[in-house]
C-alpha positions in Angstrom: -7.3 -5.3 -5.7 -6.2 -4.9 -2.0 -10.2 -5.2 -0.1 -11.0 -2.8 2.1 -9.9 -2.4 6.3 -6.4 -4.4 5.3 -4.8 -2.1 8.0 -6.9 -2.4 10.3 -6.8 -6.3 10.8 -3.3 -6.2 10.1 -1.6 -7.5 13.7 1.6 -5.8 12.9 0.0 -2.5 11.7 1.6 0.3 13.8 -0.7 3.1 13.8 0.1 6.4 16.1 -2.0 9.6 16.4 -4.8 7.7 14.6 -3.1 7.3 11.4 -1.2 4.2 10.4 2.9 4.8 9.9 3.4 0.8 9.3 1.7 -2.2 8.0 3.3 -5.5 7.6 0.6 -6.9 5.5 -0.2 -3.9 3.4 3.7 -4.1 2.2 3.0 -8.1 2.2 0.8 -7.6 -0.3 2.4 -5.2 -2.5 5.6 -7.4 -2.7 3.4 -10.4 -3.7 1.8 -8.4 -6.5 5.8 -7.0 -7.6 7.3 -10.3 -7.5 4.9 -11.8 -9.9 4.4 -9.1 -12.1 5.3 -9.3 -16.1 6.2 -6.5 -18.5 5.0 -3.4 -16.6 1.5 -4.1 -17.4 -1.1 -4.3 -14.5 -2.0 -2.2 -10.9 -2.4 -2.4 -7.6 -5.9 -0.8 -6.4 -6.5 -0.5 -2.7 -9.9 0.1 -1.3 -11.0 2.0 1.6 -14.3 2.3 3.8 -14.4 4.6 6.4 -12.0 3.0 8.9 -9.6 3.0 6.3 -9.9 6.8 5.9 -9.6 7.7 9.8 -6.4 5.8 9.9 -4.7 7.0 6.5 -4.2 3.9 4.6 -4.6 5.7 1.2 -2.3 8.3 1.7 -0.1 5.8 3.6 -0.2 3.6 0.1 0.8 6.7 -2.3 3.2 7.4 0.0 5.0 4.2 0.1 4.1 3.1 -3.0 3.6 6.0 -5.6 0.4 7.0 -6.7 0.3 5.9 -10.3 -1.9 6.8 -13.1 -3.1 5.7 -16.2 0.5 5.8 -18.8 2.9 5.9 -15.7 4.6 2.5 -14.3 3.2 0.9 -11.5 5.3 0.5 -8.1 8.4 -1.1 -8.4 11.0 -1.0 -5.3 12.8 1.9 -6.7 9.4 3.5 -6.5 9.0 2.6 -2.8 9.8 5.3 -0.1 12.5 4.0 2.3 10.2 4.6 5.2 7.8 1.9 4.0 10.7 -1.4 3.8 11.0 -3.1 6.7 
């Protein structure tokens, strides 16, 4: 579980036009949760208040990470869009 308003007190988010387009702790986060990962099993939920919505952050996540569902393989880097690497 990524909490809530992880963009917002991100330092190194980069947010134009009101939405978010870059977060180093967002992608921090992700890696963490990739690196120790075993056998496909497990997810990555990210949760948003209202600050989170104004700025994107969920459609910033399935974005860089892939929206998956229940039966589909969670994000792996091959999943990642090459906008989202840094």
């Amino acid at each position: 579980m990524i909490g809530e308003n992880v963009v917002g007190m991100d330092e190194g988010a980069v947010i134009k036009n009101g939405r978010v387009v870059d977060t180093v702790d967002l992608k921090r986060r992700v890696r963490l949760y990739q690196d120790h990962q075993r056998d496909g099993y497990g997810a990555i939920i990210v949760q948003a208040n209202v600050e989170d919505s104004r700025l994107g952050v969920l459609e910033y996540a399935c974005a860089c990470f892939g929206p998956r569902g229940r039966g589909n393989k969670p994000a792996t880097p091959s999943h990642i869009d090459a906008r989202c690497i840094s």
